[in-house]
N, C-alpha and C positions, 0 to 999 in steps of 0.2 A: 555652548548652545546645543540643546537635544535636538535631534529630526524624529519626526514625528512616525510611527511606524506606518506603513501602508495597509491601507485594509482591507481587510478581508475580505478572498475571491470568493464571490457571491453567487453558490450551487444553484440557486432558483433561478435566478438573471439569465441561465443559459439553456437551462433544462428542455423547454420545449420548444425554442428557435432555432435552437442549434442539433437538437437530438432528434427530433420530430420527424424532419423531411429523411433523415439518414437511415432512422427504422420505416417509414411507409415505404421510400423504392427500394429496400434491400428487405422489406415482406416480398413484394410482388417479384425479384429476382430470386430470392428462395425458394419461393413455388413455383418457378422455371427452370432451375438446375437439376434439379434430378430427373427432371422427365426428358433433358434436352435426347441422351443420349437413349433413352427408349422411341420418340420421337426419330431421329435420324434411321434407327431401324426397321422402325416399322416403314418408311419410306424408300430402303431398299440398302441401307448402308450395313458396311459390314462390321463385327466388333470394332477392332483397331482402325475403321473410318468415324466411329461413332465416338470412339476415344478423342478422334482429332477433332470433330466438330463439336467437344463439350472443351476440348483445351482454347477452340479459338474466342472464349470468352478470357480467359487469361491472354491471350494473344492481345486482345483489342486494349486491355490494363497494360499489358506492357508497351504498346505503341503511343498511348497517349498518355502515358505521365509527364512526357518531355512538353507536349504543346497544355497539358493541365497546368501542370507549374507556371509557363507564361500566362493563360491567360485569366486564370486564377490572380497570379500578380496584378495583371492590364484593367482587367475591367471588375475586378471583384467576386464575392461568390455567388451572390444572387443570379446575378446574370449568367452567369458559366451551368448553374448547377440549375436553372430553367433552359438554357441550349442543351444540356446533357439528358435531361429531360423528353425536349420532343424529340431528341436521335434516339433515346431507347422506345421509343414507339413509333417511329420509321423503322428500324430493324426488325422490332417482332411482326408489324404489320407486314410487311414484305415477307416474313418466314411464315405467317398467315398465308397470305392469298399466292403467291407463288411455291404450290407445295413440292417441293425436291428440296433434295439433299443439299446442292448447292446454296441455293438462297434461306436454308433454315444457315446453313454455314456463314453468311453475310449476317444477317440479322445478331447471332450469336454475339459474333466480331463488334461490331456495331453497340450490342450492349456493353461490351468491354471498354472501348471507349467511356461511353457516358458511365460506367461505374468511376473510372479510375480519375475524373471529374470529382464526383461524391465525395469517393474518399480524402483526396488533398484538399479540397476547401475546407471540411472541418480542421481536417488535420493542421492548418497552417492555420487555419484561426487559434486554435485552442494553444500550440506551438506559444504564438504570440503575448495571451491574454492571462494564460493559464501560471500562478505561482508553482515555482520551480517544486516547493515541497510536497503538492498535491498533483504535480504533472503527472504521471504514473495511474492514479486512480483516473482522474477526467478524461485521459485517452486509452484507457482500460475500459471505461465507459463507452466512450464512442467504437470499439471494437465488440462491446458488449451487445451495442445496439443494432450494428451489423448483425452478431449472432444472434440477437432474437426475432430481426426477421427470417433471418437464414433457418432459425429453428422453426418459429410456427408454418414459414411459408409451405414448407412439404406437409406437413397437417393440411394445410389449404388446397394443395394439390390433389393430396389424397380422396379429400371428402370431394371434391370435384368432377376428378372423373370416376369415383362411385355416382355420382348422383348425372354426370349428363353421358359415360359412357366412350368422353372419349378423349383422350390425352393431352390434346394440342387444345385445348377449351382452359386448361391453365393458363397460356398465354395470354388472355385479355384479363388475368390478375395483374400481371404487371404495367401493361394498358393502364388499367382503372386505377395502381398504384402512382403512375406517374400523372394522372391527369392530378393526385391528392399532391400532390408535392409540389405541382405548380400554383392549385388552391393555397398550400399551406405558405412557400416561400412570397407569396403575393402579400396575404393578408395577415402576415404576423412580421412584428419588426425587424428589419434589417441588424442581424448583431453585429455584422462591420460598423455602421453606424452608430447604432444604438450602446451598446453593450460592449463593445469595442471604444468607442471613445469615452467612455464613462471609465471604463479602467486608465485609460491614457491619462483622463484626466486627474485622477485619484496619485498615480503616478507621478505624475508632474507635480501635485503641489505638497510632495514631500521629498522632492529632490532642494538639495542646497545652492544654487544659483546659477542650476545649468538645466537646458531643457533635450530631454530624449529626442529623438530624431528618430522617425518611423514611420516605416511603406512597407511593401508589400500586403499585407493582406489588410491594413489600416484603410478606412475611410479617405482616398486622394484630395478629396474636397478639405476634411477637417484637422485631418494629420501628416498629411504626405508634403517635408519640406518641398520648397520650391527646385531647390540644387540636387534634389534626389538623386541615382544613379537610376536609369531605366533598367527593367527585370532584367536579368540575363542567366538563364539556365544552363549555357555553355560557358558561363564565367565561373558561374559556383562550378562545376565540374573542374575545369583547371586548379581552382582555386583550393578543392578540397580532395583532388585523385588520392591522395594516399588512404585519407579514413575512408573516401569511397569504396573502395578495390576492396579493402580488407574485413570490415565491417557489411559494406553493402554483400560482401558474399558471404558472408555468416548468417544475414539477414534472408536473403535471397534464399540461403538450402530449407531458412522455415518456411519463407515461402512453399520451395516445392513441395515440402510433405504436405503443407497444407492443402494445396491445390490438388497432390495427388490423392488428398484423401476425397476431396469432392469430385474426383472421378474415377477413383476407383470402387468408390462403394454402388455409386450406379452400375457399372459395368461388371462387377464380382455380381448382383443382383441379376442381371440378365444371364450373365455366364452360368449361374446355379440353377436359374429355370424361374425368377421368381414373380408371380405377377406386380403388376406396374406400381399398385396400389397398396402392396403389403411392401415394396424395396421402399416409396416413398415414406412410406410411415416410420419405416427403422432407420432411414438416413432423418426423421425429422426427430422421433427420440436420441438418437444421437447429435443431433443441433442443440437440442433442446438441455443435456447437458452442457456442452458445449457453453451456451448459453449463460449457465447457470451459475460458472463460474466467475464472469468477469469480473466484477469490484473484486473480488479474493484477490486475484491474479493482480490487478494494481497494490491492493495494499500489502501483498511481499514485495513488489520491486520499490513501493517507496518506502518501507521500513526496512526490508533486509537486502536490496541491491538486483538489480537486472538479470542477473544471470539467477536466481534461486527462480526466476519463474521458466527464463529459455531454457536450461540445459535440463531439468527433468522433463519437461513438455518433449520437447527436442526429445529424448532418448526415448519417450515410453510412443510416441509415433513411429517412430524409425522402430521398433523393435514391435511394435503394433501392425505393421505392414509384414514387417518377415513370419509374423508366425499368420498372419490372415493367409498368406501364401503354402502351408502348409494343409489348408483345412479344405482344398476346393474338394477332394472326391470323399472325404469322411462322411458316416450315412449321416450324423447330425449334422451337416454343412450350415443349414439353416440358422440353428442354433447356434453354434460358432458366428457364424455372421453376423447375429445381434449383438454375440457379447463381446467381441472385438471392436465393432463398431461402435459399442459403447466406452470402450478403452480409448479409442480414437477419438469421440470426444470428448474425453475426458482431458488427453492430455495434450488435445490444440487449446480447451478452455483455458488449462495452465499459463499456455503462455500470449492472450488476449490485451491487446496492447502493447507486446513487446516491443514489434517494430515500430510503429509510431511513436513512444517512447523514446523507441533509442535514437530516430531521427533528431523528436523533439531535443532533445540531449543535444546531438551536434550541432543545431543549425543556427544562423545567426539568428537573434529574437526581433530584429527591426524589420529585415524583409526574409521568411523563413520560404516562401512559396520555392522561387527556383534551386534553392538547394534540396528541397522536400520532394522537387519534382526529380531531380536527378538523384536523389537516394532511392525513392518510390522505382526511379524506373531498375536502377540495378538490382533491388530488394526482387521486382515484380519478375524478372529475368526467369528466377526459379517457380516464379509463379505460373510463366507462360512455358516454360522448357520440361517443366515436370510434366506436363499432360502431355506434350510433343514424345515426347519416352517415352509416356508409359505407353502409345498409341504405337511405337517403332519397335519397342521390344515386344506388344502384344502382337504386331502384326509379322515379325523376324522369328522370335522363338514363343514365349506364350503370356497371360497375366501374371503366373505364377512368377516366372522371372522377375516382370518388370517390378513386381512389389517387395522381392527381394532387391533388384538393384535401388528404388528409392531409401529402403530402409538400411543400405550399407552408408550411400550420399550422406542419410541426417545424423549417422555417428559422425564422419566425418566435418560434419558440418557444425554440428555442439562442441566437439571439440577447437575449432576456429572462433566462435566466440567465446571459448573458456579463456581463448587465449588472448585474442584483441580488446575485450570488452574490458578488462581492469584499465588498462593503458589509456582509453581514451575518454571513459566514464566515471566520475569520481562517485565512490557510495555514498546515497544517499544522505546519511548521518553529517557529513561533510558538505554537501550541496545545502546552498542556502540564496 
């Protein structure tokens, strides 16, 4: 007797329920990263406190991946990723109207939180829904969509405060970006429900006389057996410490570069003398490639294997920060700045989707959220510890350093995944 093949995961079905809301508040977070750290200054902070107050946006990612996991799991994404919502506009509202250092500092925090929300709900949906052979692209995609708010947002900031004169007048982009998200997650279908149980269902009637069993990020109502095991984020951690440790810190050092390139390129900008308006523009052409890459960067990891996208990306960042660190007093500094910083996005767009890939990769596919949430947070580690550096070594010895010590960490760090990544990832060709 034949089984019938499953069909076909359906690009339309997801494209604007699931992509939508992740590009509108990661626009309006775009056009607040770069200015955070001119912002802090102009309010009286010094470079390496301004360092610290653009890293406590990684701060607040890494503190709530653990409680995203659960409640991503508990109550689904709509709801989690509408609460992530009004807390990123309690945080900027309060770095609004309370102007100091400190409370631009909470606020920041705060949006860190409600991002690191964002990012696991798609991630654990797609995880779930998404066939194994086009995994790679669709969450290439969804990092894609990060980076092209991340790209135009500072174009946004830019033409903004040209036009009203004053820097923190960015801040109610993300405002207006998040009231569009609670608009958009309201009034377009639920794809836990929707789009989610339609694959469930497609699935189930081409198995041969057994039925899948699936929670976590599944509709509770329509898929979630009754005998379920309740999420546990601290289970999947026991359960999975070894590929955590070893994996989550290969994943984690992309992290850092990453993180430290969105604050170093602000702060090398302020350090050169640059006004507010011309830094943001050259970090949003550097988004903007960035950007430009992602489906490329899925479709090497699913035709030729995970590592052809991290270990080049990986090296040409880590070796992108060392030589940025060589250019601060050359008379063309400027120019160097642009074209470095176009190497930089060049070669985090490379590797666009790795990490949520490689999660996707490990995690169980019936309830993916609490092991998502404990990979995310050790991944996030270097997300939140690289701006914490580069803030310790800019304020102990200088930037120059610190951007030499990131880019010694991501050799170190590419070579960790050249190592673990075969061992626990089967290539592609093989994956079915």
């Amino acid at each position: 007797m034949s089984v019938a093949q499953p069909a076909p995961f359906d690009w339309r079905s997801v494209v604007v329920p699931v992509y939508l809301p992740t590009l509108v508040f990661s626009l309006g977070e775009g056009a607040m990263i770069p200015v955070i750290p001119i912002v802090a200054t102009d309010r009286g902070a010094s470079l390496a406190l301004a360092g610290l107050i653009a890293a406590l946006l990684m701060v607040g990612e890494l503190v709530g991946d653990l409680p995203a996991g659960w409640l991503v799991a508990k109550v689904g994404e709509r709801p989690a990723m509408i609460g992530a919502a009004a807390l990123a506009v309690v945080g900027v509202v309060l770095a609004l109207l309370l102007p100091t250092v400190f409370w631009l500092g909470v606020g920041v925090f705060l949006l860190g939180l409600a991002t690191s929300v964002f990012g696991l709900a798609r991630h654990a949906f797609l995880t779930s829904y998404v066939p194994a052979r086009i995994r790679a692209r669709a969450l290439s995609t969804l990092g894609g969509v990060f980076r092209g708010g991340w790209a135009v947002g500072p174009f946004v900031a830019a033409a903004l405060i040209a036009w009203t004169g004053h820097t923190e007048s960015v801040f109610w982009v993300l405002v207006a970006a998040c009231a569009a998200v609670v608009a958009v997650l309201l009034f377009l279908p639920d794809p836990e429900r929707v789009f989610g149980a339609a694959q469930l269902a497609r699935e189930t009637s081409t198995a041969t006389g057994s039925v899948r069993k699936v929670s976590g990020t599944a509709n509770p109502d329509a898929s979630k057996p009754a005998d379920a095991p309740s999420p546990s984020v601290f289970r999947a951690i026991r359960e999975n410490a070894a590929v955590l440790v070893r994996l989550g810190t290969g994943a984690g050092v992309l992290s850092a570069l990453r993180a430290s390139r969105t604050v170093v390129l602000p702060l090398w900008s302020v350090s050169i003398g640059l006004p507010a308006e011309q830094a943001a523009l050259i970090v949003g052409i550097s988004g903007a490639i960035d950007f430009a890459l992602f489906y490329s960067s899925g479709q090497i990891m699913d035709r030729f294997g995970r590592l052809w996208s991290a270990i080049p990306g990986m090296l040409g960042m880590a070796l992108g920060h060392i030589a940025l660190a060589f250019t601060h007093d050359l008379p063309d500094r400027v120019g160097w700045f642009t074209a470095l910083a176009v190497v930089l996005g060049f070669a985090n767009g490379v590797t666009s989707g790795f990490i949520m890939t490689l999660g996707a990769d490990l995690a169980p596919k019936d309830n993916p959220a609490p092991f998502l949430g404990a990979f995310r947070m050790i991944a996030d580690t270097g997300n939140a510890g690289a701006p914490l550096l580069i803030a310790g070594i800019t304020a102990g010895v200088s930037l120059v350093a610190a951007n030499i010590v990131v880019g010694v960490i991501g050799i170190v760090g590419a070579a960790m995944l050249w190592r673990w990544v075969p061992r626990y990832v089967p290539h592609p060709h093989r994956r079915r």
